[in-house]
N, C-alpha and C positions, 0 to 999 in steps of 0.2 A: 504494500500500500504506500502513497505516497505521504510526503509530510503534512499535505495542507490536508488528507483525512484524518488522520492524527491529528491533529491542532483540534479539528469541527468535533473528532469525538471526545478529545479530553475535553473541553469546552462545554459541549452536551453535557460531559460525567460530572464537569465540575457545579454548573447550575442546577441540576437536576439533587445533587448534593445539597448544597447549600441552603436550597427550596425544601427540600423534605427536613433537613435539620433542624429548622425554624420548627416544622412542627413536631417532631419529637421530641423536642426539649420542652418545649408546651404544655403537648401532652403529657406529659408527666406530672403535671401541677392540676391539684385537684380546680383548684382557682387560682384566676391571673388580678394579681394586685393590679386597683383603680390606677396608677402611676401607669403599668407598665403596659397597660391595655390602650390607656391614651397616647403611649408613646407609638404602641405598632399602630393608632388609626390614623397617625401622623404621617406614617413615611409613605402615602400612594402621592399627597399633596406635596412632600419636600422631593420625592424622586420627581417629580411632572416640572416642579421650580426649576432644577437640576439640568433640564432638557431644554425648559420652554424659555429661561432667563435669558444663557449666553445669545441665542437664535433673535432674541428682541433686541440684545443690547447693540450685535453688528448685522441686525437685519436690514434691508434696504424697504422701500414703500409697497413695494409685493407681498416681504414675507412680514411685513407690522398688519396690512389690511387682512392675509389670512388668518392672525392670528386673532386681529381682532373678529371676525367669521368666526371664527369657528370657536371665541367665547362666546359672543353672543347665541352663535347654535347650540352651545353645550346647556344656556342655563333651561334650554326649551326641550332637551330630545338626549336620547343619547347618545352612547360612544361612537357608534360608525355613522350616522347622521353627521357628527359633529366632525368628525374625520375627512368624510366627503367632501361634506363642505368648504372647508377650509383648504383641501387639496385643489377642489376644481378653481377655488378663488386663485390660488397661487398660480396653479397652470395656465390661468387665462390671463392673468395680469403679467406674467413672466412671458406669454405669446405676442400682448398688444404694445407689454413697455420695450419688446426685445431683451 
Protein backbone atom coordinates (compact mmCIF):
# COMPACT_ATOMS: atom_id res chain seq x y z
CA UNK A 1 0.00 0.00 0.00
CA UNK A 2 1.05 3.33 -0.54
CA UNK A 3 1.99 6.16 2.04
CA UNK A 4 -0.89 8.41 1.46
CA UNK A 5 -3.26 5.14 2.54
CA UNK A 6 -1.53 4.82 5.51
CA UNK A 7 -1.76 8.41 6.45
CA UNK A 8 -6.01 8.37 5.57
CA UNK A 9 -6.07 5.05 7.73
CA UNK A 10 -4.10 6.16 10.73
CA UNK A 11 -6.11 9.34 10.51
CA UNK A 12 -9.44 7.31 10.34
CA UNK A 13 -7.90 5.07 13.40
CA UNK A 14 -6.90 8.02 15.13
CA UNK A 15 -10.53 10.19 15.07
CA UNK A 16 -12.46 7.25 15.39
CA UNK A 17 -10.24 6.82 18.78
CA UNK A 18 -10.58 9.95 20.04
CA UNK A 19 -14.43 10.15 19.36
CA UNK A 20 -15.34 6.83 21.10
CA UNK A 21 -12.81 7.91 24.11
CA UNK A 22 -14.84 10.81 24.95
CA UNK A 23 -17.48 8.46 25.43
CA UNK A 24 -16.05 5.93 27.43
CA UNK A 25 -14.68 7.81 29.88
CA UNK A 26 -18.25 9.39 30.32
CA UNK A 27 -19.62 6.59 30.59
CA UNK A 28 -18.25 5.52 33.26
CA UNK A 29 -19.70 8.37 35.54
CA UNK A 30 -22.82 7.41 36.81
CA UNK A 31 -23.57 11.44 36.41
CA UNK A 32 -21.73 14.28 34.65
CA UNK A 33 -21.18 17.30 37.01
CA UNK A 34 -23.29 20.77 36.16
CA UNK A 35 -19.57 22.28 35.26
CA UNK A 36 -18.53 19.64 33.01
CA UNK A 37 -21.75 19.01 31.06
CA UNK A 38 -21.76 22.86 30.38
CA UNK A 39 -18.21 22.65 29.31
CA UNK A 40 -18.94 19.80 26.48
CA UNK A 41 -22.28 21.87 25.29
CA UNK A 42 -19.62 24.50 24.79
CA UNK A 43 -17.30 23.01 22.23
CA UNK A 44 -19.85 22.55 18.91
CA UNK A 45 -20.04 26.61 19.39
CA UNK A 46 -16.06 27.25 20.10
CA UNK A 47 -15.12 24.46 17.34
CA UNK A 48 -17.63 26.59 14.55
CA UNK A 49 -15.66 30.08 16.03
CA UNK A 50 -12.46 28.19 15.33
CA UNK A 51 -13.59 27.64 11.57
CA UNK A 52 -15.89 30.46 10.97
CA UNK A 53 -13.57 33.42 12.76
CA UNK A 54 -10.05 33.22 10.75
CA UNK A 55 -12.59 32.96 7.14
CA UNK A 56 -14.31 36.44 8.38
CA UNK A 57 -11.22 38.10 9.59
CA UNK A 58 -9.27 37.69 5.76
CA UNK A 59 -12.51 37.08 3.92
CA UNK A 60 -13.11 39.34 0.96
CA UNK A 61 -17.10 40.80 0.05
CA UNK A 62 -18.01 37.05 -1.24
CA UNK A 63 -17.15 35.13 1.42
CA UNK A 64 -18.57 38.02 4.54
CA UNK A 65 -22.04 38.07 2.26
CA UNK A 66 -22.06 34.13 2.46
CA UNK A 67 -21.42 34.12 5.65
CA UNK A 68 -23.60 36.46 6.54
CA UNK A 69 -26.40 33.99 4.33
CA UNK A 70 -26.05 31.58 5.68
CA UNK A 71 -26.52 33.05 9.43
CA UNK A 72 -29.32 34.56 8.80
CA UNK A 73 -30.53 30.97 7.11
CA UNK A 74 -29.22 29.03 10.04
CA UNK A 75 -31.45 31.07 12.65
CA UNK A 76 -34.66 29.85 10.33
CA UNK A 77 -33.99 26.16 9.04
CA UNK A 78 -31.40 23.99 9.56
CA UNK A 79 -27.83 22.49 8.89
CA UNK A 80 -27.93 21.64 5.18
CA UNK A 81 -30.43 24.60 4.37
CA UNK A 82 -28.19 26.78 5.89
CA UNK A 83 -25.16 25.09 4.14
CA UNK A 84 -26.70 25.44 0.66
CA UNK A 85 -27.38 28.56 1.01
CA UNK A 86 -24.46 30.17 1.89
CA UNK A 87 -22.46 27.89 -0.63
CA UNK A 88 -24.66 28.99 -3.66
CA UNK A 89 -24.21 32.77 -2.37
CA UNK A 90 -20.45 32.36 -2.55
CA UNK A 91 -20.41 30.48 -5.94
CA UNK A 92 -22.53 33.07 -7.43
CA UNK A 93 -20.87 36.12 -6.10
CA UNK A 94 -17.40 34.47 -6.75
CA UNK A 95 -18.85 33.86 -10.67
CA UNK A 96 -20.30 37.76 -11.01
CA UNK A 97 -17.22 39.49 -8.84
CA UNK A 98 -14.65 37.15 -10.93
Amino acid sequence: MSTTVWIILAGAAMTYLTRIGGHLVLSRFERVHPRIEAGLDAVPAAVLTTLVAPAAISAGPAELAALLVAGIVSLRSGLMPMFLAGAAVLIALRHFMG
